[in-house]
Every structure is written in C-alpha cells, then in structure tokens.
N, C-alpha and C positions, 0 to 999 in steps of 0.2 A: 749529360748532367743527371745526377743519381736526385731524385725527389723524396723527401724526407715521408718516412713510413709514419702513419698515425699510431700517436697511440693511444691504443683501447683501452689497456688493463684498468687504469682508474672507473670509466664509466663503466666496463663490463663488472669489475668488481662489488661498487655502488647498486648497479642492477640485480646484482647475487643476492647479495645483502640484503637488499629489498623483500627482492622475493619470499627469501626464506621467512625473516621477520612479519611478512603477511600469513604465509602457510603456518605462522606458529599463531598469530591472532585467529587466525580461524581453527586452529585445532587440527587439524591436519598433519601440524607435526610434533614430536615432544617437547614438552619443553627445555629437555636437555640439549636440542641443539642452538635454543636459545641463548642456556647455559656456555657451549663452547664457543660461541660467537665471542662473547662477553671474556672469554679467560684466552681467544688467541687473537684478541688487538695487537701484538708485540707484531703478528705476523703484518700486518702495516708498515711496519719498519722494515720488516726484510723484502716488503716489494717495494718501499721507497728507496735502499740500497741497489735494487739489482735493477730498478729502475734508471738509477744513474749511472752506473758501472756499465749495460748492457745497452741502453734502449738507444738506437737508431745505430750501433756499431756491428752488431750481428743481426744475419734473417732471421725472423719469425723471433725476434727478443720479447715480445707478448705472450708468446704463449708461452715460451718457457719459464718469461718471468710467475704466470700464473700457475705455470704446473709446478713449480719449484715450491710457491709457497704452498698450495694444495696441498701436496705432496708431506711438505716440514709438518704440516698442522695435522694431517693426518697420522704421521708417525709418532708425534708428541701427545694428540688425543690419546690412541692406542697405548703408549707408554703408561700416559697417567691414569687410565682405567685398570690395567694391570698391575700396576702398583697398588693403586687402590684397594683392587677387589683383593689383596694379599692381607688386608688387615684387619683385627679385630675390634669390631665397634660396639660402643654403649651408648647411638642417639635414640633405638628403640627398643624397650625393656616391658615384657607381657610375661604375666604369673597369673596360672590357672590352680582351683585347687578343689577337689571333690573328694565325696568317701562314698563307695558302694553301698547301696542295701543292702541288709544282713542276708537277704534269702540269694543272692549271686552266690553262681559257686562256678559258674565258668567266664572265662573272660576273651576277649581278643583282640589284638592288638593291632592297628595299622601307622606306623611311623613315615612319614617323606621328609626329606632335607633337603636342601640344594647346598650353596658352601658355607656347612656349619659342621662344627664340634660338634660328636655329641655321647652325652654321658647315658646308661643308663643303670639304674638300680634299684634298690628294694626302699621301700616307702618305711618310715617309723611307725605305722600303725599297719594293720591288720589289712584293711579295706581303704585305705588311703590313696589316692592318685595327686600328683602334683608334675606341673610342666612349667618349666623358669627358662624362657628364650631371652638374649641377648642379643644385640646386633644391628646392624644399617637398618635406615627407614625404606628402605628396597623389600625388606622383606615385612609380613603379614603373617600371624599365626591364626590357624584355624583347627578348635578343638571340639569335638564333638562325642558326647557320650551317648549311646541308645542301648536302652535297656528293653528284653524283651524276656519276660519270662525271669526265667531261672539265671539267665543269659545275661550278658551285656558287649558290645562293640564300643571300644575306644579308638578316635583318631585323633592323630595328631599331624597334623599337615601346613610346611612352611609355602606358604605362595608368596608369588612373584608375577609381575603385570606383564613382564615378556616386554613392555614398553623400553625405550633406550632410558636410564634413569640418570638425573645428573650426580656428575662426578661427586658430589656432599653426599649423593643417596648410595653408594657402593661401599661393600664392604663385607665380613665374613659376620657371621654368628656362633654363640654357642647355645646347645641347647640340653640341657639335663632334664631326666624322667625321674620321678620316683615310681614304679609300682608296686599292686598291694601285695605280700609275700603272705596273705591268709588265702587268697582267691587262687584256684586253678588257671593257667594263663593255657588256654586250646592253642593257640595260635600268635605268634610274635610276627610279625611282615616287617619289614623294616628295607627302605630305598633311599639313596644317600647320594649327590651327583658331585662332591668334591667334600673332602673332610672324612677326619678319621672319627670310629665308634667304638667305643669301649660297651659292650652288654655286661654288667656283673648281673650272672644268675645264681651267685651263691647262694642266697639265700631264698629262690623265686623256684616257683614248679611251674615248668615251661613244658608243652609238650613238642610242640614242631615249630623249629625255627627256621625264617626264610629272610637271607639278604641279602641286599643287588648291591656295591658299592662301584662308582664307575672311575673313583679318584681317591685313595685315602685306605688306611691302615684298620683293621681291627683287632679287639682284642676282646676275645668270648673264655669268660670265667665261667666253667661249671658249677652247678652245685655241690655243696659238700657233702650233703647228704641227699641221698633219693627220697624223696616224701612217703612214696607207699614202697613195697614190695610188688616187683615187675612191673615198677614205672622206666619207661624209655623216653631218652631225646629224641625225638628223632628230625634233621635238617634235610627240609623238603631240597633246596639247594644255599651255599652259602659261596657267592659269588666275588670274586674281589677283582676289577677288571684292571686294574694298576694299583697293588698295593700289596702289604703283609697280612697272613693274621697269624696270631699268638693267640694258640690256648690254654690257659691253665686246668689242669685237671688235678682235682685232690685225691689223695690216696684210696686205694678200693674203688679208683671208677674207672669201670673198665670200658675202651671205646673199640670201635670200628668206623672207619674212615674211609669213603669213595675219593679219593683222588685224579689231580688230572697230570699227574707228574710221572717220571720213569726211575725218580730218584727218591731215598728216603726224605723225609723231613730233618730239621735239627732238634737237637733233641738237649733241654738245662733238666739237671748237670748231664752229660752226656753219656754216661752209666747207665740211662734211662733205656737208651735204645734196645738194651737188652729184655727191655719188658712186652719189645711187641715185635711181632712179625711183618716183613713188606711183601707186601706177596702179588706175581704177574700181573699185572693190568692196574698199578695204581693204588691196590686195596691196601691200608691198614691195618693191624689188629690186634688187641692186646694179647699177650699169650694165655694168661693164666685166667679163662672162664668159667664159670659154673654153668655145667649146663648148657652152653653154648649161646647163654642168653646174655649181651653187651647192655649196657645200660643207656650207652649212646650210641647212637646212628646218624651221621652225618655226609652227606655229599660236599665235596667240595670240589672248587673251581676256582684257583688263587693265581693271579698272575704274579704274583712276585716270593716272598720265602715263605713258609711252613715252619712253624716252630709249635710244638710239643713241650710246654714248660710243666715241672714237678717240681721247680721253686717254690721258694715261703714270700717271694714278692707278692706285695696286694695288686691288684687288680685295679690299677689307674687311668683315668684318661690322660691319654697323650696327641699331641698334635701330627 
C-alpha cells in the first residue's frame, strides 16, 4: 500500500516568505526584494496549479513544484529588470550651473557615466559650466568644482548604491555638459559603462583627451580651428570596448592616428581616403604636413568600425 507523500510546498513557502520579510525589517536585505515579492504573487497560482496537476502522482512533486516556480519568477524578474534598464527615464531631474573666475585659465575635466546618454559641448558664455542629468532615481549626481590657483578640477560623477534597486528605480539617463570655450581644457577623462558619447570640440581647446567606453558609440568632433599655432590634440587613449567611433575632422586638420586594426578606416565621402596614408602596424596619417607637425594625435582602441567623416553633418548625439 503506497502512503500518501506530505506535502511541504505551502509551509516551506510560507517559511520563505517569512524569512525573507524579517531580513527586509531588519535591513539586511533591499528592499527591492520586498518589491519583487509584492509583483510575483501570480506565482501563487502556478504553484496552486501544479499543486493539483502534479502533487502525490509523481516523486519528489514538491520540489519540483518549488523549483518550477522559483525558477518562472526568477526568469520573469530578470526579464523585467532588463527591459527596464533599456529605458529612458525622467523620475530624477539635477541641473548644476557655475562660471569660473576670471583669473582660470587652465581647466580639467573628470566625467563617469554608467548607462547614460551623453552629450557634451561648448557653454554660451566664455567661463560658463552647466551639467542637465536625466534619468531613474537609481542614479545620484555628484559635482564638484575645486579651484586652485590659476587652476581648476571639475567632476562630474554619476553614482549608483550597487544595492539591488526596485524595479520603479531602474532605468537609463541622459546627461548633457556645456563647457567653457574661453578656458584652456588640460585634460578631458571621461568613463562610460553603457551608453553612447558624442564630445563636440568644435568650438573648445582641449589638450589630451582620454576615454574608456565599455558599451556604446562615440562620436568626437574636432575643432575647426586650432586656438594658438602648434597647439596639438593629443588622445592619451580613446578606448571603445564594443562600439563605433566617428570623427569629424574640418578642413586643414591634419591628424595622425595609433590604431589597433590591420585594415583602413571608412572614410565620408570616400575620396577622402586619398588624403591619408595607412601605414604597417595600424598607424594613420594625413598626407599633406607642414613640417611634419600633425595637429592631432590620437591612440585609439575601437572594438567595432572606424569612420573618418569630412562631411558637412553637425555633430549630434545619438543613441
């Protein structure tokens, strides 16, 4: 005679439940898992279904019932955080806005993103700075100016708690820069972990630009004119770990490019190619120098296409 198997699943569930709900009163756990308790009640229904269907007709119908729903609610969590994090939000809205002292005449820059747009470009006034973030209450902006001397250090820095945040709290940003196009910029840093960057340096005197992106597109606009005579760009490294970059280059600027490719770049309109040399190991170069002296210098490190643009298109953020 076959003895009717107990079943757990309701008390063992009850006891989960429990548990977790104390670890969240005590703070021990986010309260986003509080959160996902709260939005997979449904899965209630698919263990009182497979409670009927399954429970005392197959071995071990407990555990499976429990791992089946585990399993549903964890692939549906996962789904919905990933949709989520895919979209752009306006529940958290920070506008910073300052103008250097007139005695600044060097400046430097440090930018961090995590998955945000971001724009950046030349300010309306002279010595003007202004930061306009968008975006989930997941993220927190933190801006800091320190002036020293003749000097000044600007950051701009998106944090994040690294806590599990709930699903209302996820979401992308954008974040637009204006900088000042009267100030010398020493230094531009800029690190991105998902999201594309458009830099327009048309109008900005930048000397060494450095940027890590680990997910997302750029798109670096030279300036049209060099500020002094035998000023140089020069790109300590310009990193793209999955993405493109496009750079527009105006007429008369002549570059030199470290490469990590065996192939040329593309080149709009594609006549262009005839302006520069690709030479063994990667290297770039425009042909027609004075002097031997390039006005930019750049390393680059792009994991996905190279484009060389002498188009009349402006200089836009894109996603």
């Amino acid at each position: 005679m076959n003895a009717n198997r107990p079943n757990f699943t309701w008390p063992v569930l009850v006891i989960g439940v429990g548990i977790v709900v104390l670890l969240i009163n005590a703070n021990a756990l986010p309260e986003a898992y509080g959160d996902l308790l709260v939005r997979a009640w449904p899965t209630l229904l698919i263990i009182f279904g497979l409670n009927v269907l399954l429970g005392g007709r197959i071995r071990y119908a407990n555990w499976v019932i429990l791992g089946v729903a585990v399993g549903v609610t964890i692939l549906i969590a996962n789904f919905a955080y990933a949709e989520r994090s895919k979209q752009y939000r306006d529940d958290y809205t920070f506008i910073w806005q300052d103008t250097l002292p007139d005695n600044i005449t060097s400046l430097a820059i440090n930018v961090e993103a995590k998955d945000t747009l971001v724009a950046i470009t030349n300010s309306a006034e002279p010595a003007a700075l202004e930061v306009r973030f968008v975006g989930s209450t997941e993220s927190t902006m933190n801006v800091d100016l320190v002036i020293d001397g003749n000097s000044a250090v600007f950051n701009v820095i998106e944090l994040r708690s690294g806590i599990l945040p709930r699903l209302a709290e996820v979401g992308r940003g954008t974040l637009n820069l204006a900088l000042p196009y009267g100030v010398f910029i020493e230094e531009f840093n800029y690190s991105g972990d998902d999201g594309s960057v458009t830099l327009d340096a048309t109008q900005l005197a930048v000397r060494i630009i450095d940027v890590t992106v680990q997910r997302g597109n750029m798109q670096l606009c030279l300036p049209q004119r060099l500020p002094t005579e035998g000023f140089v760009i020069i790109g300590d490294q310009i990193t793209l770990s999955n993405g493109d970059l496009r750079i527009y280059v105006p007429p008369d600027v002549t570059l030199s490019l470290v490469t990590n490719r065996d192939r040329e770049p593309e080149y709009i309109p594609d006549i262009r190619r005839n302006d520069y040399n690709f030479l063994f190991g990667g290297e770039l170069q425009s042909r027609i120098v004075t002097d031997n002296q390039f006005d930019v210098l750049l390393d680059l490190n792009v994991d996905g296409r190279l484009i060389i643009d002498h188009g009349e298109k402006p200089c836009q953020p894109t996603a």
